[in-house]
Every structure is written in structure tokens, then in C-alpha cells.
C-alpha positions in Angstrom: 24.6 -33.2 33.3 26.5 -33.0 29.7 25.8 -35.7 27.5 27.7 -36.3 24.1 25.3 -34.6 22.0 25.9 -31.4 24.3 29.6 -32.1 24.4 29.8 -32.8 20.8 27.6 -29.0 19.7 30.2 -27.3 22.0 33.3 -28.3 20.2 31.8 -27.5 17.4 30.7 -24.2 18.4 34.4 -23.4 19.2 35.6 -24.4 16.4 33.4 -22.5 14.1 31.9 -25.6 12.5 28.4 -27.0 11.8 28.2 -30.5 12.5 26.7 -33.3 10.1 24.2 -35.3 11.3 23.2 -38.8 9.4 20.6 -41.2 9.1 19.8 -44.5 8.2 17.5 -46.9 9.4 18.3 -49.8 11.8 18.5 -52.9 9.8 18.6 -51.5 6.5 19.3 -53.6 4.7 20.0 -56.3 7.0 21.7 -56.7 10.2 25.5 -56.7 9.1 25.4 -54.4 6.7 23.8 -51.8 9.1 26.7 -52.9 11.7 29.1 -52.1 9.0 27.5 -48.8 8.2 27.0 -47.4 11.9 30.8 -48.3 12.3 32.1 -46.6 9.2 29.8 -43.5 9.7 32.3 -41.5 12.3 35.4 -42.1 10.4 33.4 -40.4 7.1 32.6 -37.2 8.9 29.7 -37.9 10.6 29.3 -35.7 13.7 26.2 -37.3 15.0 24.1 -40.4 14.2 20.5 -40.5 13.8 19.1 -44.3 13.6 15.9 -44.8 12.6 13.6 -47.4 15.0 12.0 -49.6 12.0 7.9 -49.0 11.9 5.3 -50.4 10.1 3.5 -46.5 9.8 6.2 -44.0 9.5 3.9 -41.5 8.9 6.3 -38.3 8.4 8.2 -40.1 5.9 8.5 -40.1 2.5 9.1 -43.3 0.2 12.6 -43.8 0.8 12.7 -43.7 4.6 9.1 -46.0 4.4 11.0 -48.7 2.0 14.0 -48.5 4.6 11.6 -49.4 7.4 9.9 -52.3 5.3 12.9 -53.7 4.5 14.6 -53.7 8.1 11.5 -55.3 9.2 10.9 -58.2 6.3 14.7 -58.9 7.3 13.6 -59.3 11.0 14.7 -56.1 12.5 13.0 -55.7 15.9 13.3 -53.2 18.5 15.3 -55.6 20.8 17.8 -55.7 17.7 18.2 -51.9 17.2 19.4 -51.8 20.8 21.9 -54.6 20.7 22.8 -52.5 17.5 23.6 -49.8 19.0 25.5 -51.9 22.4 27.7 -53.7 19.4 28.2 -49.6 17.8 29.3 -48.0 21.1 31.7 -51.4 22.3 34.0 -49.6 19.2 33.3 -45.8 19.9 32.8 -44.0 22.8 32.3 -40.6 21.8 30.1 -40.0 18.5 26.8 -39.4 20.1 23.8 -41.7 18.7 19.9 -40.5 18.5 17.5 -43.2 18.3 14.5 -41.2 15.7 11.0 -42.9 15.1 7.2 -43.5 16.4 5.7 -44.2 20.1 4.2 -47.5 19.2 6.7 -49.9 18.9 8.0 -48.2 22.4 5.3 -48.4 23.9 4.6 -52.5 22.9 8.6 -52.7 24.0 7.1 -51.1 27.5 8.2 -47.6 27.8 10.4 -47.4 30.9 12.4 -50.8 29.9 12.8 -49.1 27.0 14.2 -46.3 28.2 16.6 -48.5 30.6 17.5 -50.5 28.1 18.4 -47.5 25.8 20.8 -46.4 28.3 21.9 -49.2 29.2 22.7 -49.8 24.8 24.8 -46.6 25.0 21.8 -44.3 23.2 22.1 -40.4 23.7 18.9 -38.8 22.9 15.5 -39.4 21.6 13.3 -38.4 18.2 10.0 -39.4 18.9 7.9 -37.4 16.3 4.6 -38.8 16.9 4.8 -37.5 20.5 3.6 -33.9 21.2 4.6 -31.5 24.1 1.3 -32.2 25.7 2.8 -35.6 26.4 6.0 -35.0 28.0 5.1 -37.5 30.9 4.4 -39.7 28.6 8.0 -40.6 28.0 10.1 -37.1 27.4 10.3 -36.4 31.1 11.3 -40.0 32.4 13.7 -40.3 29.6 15.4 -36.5 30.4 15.3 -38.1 34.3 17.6 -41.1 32.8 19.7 -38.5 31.4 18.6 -38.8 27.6 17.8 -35.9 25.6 14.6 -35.4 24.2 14.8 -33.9 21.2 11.5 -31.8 19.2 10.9 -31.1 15.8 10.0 -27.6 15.1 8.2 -27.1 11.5 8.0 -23.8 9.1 4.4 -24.0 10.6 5.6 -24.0 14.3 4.3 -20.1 15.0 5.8 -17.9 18.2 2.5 -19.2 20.1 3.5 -22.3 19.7 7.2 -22.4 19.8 7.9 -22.4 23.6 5.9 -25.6 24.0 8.5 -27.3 21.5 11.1 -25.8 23.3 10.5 -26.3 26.9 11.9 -30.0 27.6 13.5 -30.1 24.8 17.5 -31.0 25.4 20.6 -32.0 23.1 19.2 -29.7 19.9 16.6 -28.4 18.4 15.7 -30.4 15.0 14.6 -28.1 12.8 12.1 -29.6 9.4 13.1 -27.2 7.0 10.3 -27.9 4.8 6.8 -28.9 5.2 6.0 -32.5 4.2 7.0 -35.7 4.3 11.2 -36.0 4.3 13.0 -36.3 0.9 9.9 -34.2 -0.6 11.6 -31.0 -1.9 14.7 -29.3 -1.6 14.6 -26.0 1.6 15.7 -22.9 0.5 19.0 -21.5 2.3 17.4 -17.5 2.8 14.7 -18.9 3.4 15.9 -21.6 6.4 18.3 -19.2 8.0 15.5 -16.6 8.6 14.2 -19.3 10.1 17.1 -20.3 12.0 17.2 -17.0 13.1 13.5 -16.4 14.5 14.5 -19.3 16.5 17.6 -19.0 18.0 16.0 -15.6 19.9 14.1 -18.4 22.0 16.3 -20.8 22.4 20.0 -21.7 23.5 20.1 -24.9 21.5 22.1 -25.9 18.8 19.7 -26.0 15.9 19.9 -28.7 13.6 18.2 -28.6 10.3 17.2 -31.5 8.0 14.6 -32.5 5.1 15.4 -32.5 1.6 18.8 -31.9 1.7 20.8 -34.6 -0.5 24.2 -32.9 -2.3 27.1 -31.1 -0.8 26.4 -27.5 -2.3 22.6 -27.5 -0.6 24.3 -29.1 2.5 27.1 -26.3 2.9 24.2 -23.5 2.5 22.5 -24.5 5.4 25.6 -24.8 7.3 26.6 -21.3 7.3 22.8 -20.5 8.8 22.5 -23.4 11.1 24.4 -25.1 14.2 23.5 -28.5 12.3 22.5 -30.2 8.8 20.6 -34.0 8.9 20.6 -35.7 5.8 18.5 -39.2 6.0 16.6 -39.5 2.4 19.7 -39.4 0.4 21.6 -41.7 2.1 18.6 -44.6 2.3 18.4 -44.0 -1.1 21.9 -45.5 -1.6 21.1 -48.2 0.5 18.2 -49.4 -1.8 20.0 -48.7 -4.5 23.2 -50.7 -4.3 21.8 -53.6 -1.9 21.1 -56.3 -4.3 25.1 -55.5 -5.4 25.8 -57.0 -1.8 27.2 -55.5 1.9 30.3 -53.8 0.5 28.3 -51.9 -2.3 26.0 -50.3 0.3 28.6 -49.2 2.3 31.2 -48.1 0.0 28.4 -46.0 -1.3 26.3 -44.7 1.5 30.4 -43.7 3.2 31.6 -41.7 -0.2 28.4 -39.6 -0.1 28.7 -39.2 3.6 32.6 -38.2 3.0 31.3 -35.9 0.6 28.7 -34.5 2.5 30.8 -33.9 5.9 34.0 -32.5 3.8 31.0 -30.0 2.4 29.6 -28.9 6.1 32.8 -28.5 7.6 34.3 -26.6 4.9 30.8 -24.1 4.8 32.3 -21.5 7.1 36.3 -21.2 6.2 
């Protein structure tokens, strides 16, 4: 079955573009504002939207995404919310496909198969659950692919050709490549570097390969977009948030939309 994430890769793929995939963090800073932003992400390039599940212990994130969490939460963020956030997101648009990214936990409190019917029921495309290894696809990777959801893995410069086909073999949607090794925002990946990666890859796999970590400005953006089927950036767009939010709703989203503007016009222009 073809889900929006698939449908979106393929037009992509014929029209000789890489796709740009946001983050932000559901409830960040506070309930309107992170309507306002999921609504004004499509129109300012974004291809596909990762939101982030607010969590007490995001453990593979750096500061930014951590602050982002803490402040959904202190502003009453719950799982329950994120959901109707994402119902109120795809009343408007029917196409952009929506990843909800985060930790088992606050699934597993919210009980794991309501979850999952709930997500579909919300309009959600496709899973990041990073906390959540291949040895426990029955966990929640399997019932979610039976729903129709795609599970989607992280594969890391340490993920070795032993290893790799374990990522890889319920994995559905794409492939999300962590470009550097680390917590997110850490350091800036290195173009030759990621495409030989990319590369190594793309020999096992027919997913679109999506790469993210580090990457904040246009020019680093468009060099992974020539190598890869997809470029994530989350840090630098938090980062706005927290930095324009005591500025008010507008502030936050004027800013967090002119860097995603800029950062889409940069990944769709990589390969003219």
C-alpha cells in the first residue's frame, strides 16, 4: 500500500529533486504557535514534517531539541495534544506527509495499540521511534506497518554491513540516515564524507535515504542534497523558536518560515 511519504519520495525522484524534511517539536512553544507553524511549514518548502513527541529524557538529543521538549511540556503538551495537533494539521492539508519522531515511553504509558489507532486515525504517516531497536519490531514496528504506518530506522556512521540489514528489514517510508555520531545539533557532517555513505547504503536498500544532524544553513543543506534522496534539519529551526518566543507567536513563526524558505529554495535548487 503507498502511503504519502512513498508517494511524496517518488515525485521527487522524477523530478530530480531532494526533498526537505523539518522538525520541530509538538508544542513548542505552546499550543498555537505550533498550530501556526505546522500550517505554515508546506507553503515554505517543506517536503516532509517531522514532529517531535515531547519527552522528559530525550536522550539522542542535544540542548536545543531537550529545551524544546521541556518547554512543550511546562506549557502542558501531552501526547493526547500532539495527536489532536496533528487531526487540526491534516483538516487543512491532505497531502504533506507527517512523521511523528521521539521515545517508547510516553507510547507505551499512552498504551501502544491505541496509540497506534489513534495515530491513524490523527492523519500520522510514519513513525521515528529511536529508542526502539530492530530486536523489537513486535514491540510496536510490526503492528504499526500492519496499520499501514511506516516505520522508519535510524542508521548511524557506526551502523557496519553486519548490522545494516537489521535496520533495514522493516523499515518502510525512508531510511533516516544520522550523519554524524552524537547527540543532534552537535557538529556539522561532512558532504564527501556523507555521500560515501549514502552510497554504501543505497547498494542494500531501495529506500529513499534521508539525512539529518547538524545541518543548519542553506550551503551545508544543498551539499547533502546532491548525495542524498533527503536532508532533515530539526536543531536549527528549534533554535529559532527559543530564540524569538518571548517576542510573541508571530516572531516565532515569521522566523522559523524564512529559514525554512531558505533552506527548501537551497535543497531544491542542489541538483539544477
Amino acid at each position: 500500500m503507498s502511503t504519502r511519504i512513498d508517494r511524496r519520495f517518488a515525485d521527487l525522484k522524477e523530478r530530480g529533486k531532494a526533498g526537505f524534511v523539518t522538525f520541530l517539536t509538538a508544542g513548542d512553544p505552546d499550543l498555537e504557535t505550533s498550530a501556526r507553524l505546522l500550517e505554515g511549514l508546506p507553503a515554505a518548502g517543506a517536503d516532509v514534517i517531522e514532529l517531535g513527541m515531547p519527552f522528559t529524557d530525550p536522550m539522542a538529543d542535544g540542548p536545543a531539541i531537550q529545551a524544546a521538549s521541556l518547554r512543550a511540556l511546562e506549557a502542558g503538551m501531552t501526547l493526547a495534544e500532539t495527536l489532536e495537533l496533528v487531526r487540526r494539521f491534516r483538516a487543512k492539508d491532505a497531502d504533506t506527509p507527517l512523521v511523528l519522531m521521539g521515545y517508547f515511553n510516553p507510547i507505551f504509558h499512552y498504551g501502544a495499540e491505541r496509540f497506534l489507532d489513534d495515530a491513524v486515525t490523527a492523519g500520522v504517516d510514519g513513525l521515528i521511534v529511536v529508542d526502539l531497536p530492530a530486536e523489537e519490531d513486535e514491540e510496536l514496528c510490526l503492528p504499526a506497518r500492519a496499520k499501514g504506518l511506516n516505520f522508519i530506522r535510524l542508521a548511524t556512521p557506526t551502523t557496519d554491513a553486519k548490522r545494516l540489514p537489521a535496520v533495514l528489514a522493516n523499515s518502510s517510508g525512508f531510511l533516516y540516515y544520522v550523519s554524524i555520531t552524537g547527540i543532534t545539533g552537535a557538529a556539522a557532517p561532512v558532504a564527501d564524507v556523507v555521500g560515501e555513505a549514502v552510497s554504501r547504503i543505497r547498494a542494500q536498500t531501495t529506500l529513499p535515504i534521508a539525512v539529518g544532524f547538524g545541518i543548519r544553513e542553506p550551503e551545508a543543506a544543498a551539499a547533502i542534497a546532491r548525495a542524498a534522496d533527503g536532508v532533515v534539519v530539526g536543531s536549527a529551526l528549534v533554535d529559532l523558536v527559543a530564540q524569538n518566543r518571548e517576542a510573541g507567536g508571530d516572531a516565532v513563526v515569521d522566523a522559523v518560515l524564512a529559514k525554512t524558505r531558505a533552506l527548501a529554495e537551497a535543497v531544491h535548487a542542489a541538483r539544477d
